[in-house]
Every structure is written in structure tokens, then in C-alpha cells.
N, C-alpha and C positions, 0 to 999 in steps of 0.2 A: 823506782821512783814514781813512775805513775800511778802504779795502785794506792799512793799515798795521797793521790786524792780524792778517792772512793771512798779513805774511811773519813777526811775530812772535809771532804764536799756533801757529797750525798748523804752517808749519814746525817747530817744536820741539814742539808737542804732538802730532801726527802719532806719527812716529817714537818715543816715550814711551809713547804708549798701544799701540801695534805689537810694541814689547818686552815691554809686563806681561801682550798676548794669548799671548804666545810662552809667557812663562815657567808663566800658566795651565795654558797645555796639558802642557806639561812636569810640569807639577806633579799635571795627571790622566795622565800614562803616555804622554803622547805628544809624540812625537819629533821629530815635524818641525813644521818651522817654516811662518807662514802664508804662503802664495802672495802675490807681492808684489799680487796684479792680484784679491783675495780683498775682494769688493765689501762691507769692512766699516762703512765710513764714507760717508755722503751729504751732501755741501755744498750749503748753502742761504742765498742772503743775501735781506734787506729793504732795502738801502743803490738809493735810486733810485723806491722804491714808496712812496716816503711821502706817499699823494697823497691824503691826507685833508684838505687843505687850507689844506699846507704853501706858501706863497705861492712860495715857494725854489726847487721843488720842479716843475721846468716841463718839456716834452716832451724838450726840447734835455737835460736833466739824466739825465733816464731813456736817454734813446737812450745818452747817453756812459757810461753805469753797465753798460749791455748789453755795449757796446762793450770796454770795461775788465774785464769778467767771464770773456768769450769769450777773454781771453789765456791 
């Protein structure tokens, strides 16, 4: 359930926030636009670590959460 907001968050939020960095700079005098490979954003998830004493929440769980990240 949570990677299903990767592809409907980020996906579209990505690219939306990449235009209002563009039009920024535009808007200070500068001209070109941000390198696509321009390390602005850091993804971080919780989904998998919630092992506070989440019964749910067992080795096999974590391992597939790693598994499914690395894609």
C-alpha cells in the first residue's frame, strides 16, 4: 500500500516541483534549466521499520520492504 504513493505522489510531484525550481531561477536571471542528475531531492521511507512493536511487522516483512525499495 505504500509504494502506491510513489507512483502517485512523486511521480507527479517530482516533475512540478522541478518546474517551479526552473521558473525560480528564471525569475533570478537565470537561464538554464536544472541538470536532470542535480541532487535536489533525497528519498527516504519508514514503510518496513516499524518495529516498535508492531506484532505485523516481522523479519520476512522488512526483508520484502528492502527488496521492493531497491527496484
Amino acid at each position: 500500500a505504500g509504494m502506491s504513493y510513489f507512483h502517485e505522489t512523486i511521480w507527479k510531484g517530482v516533475p512540478k516541483f522541478l518546474r517551479r525550481v526552473d521558473t525560480a531561477l528564471k525569475n533570478l536571471g537565470i537561464n538554464e534549466r536544472v541538470p536532470y542528475n542535480a541532487p535536489l531531492i533525497q528519498f527516504s521511507s519508514w514503510m518496513g521499520g516499524d518495529r516498535d512493536g508492531n506484532p505485523r511487522v516481522t523479519p520476512e516483512v522488512t526483508r520484502d520492504v528492502c527488496l521492493l525499495a531497491r527496484m
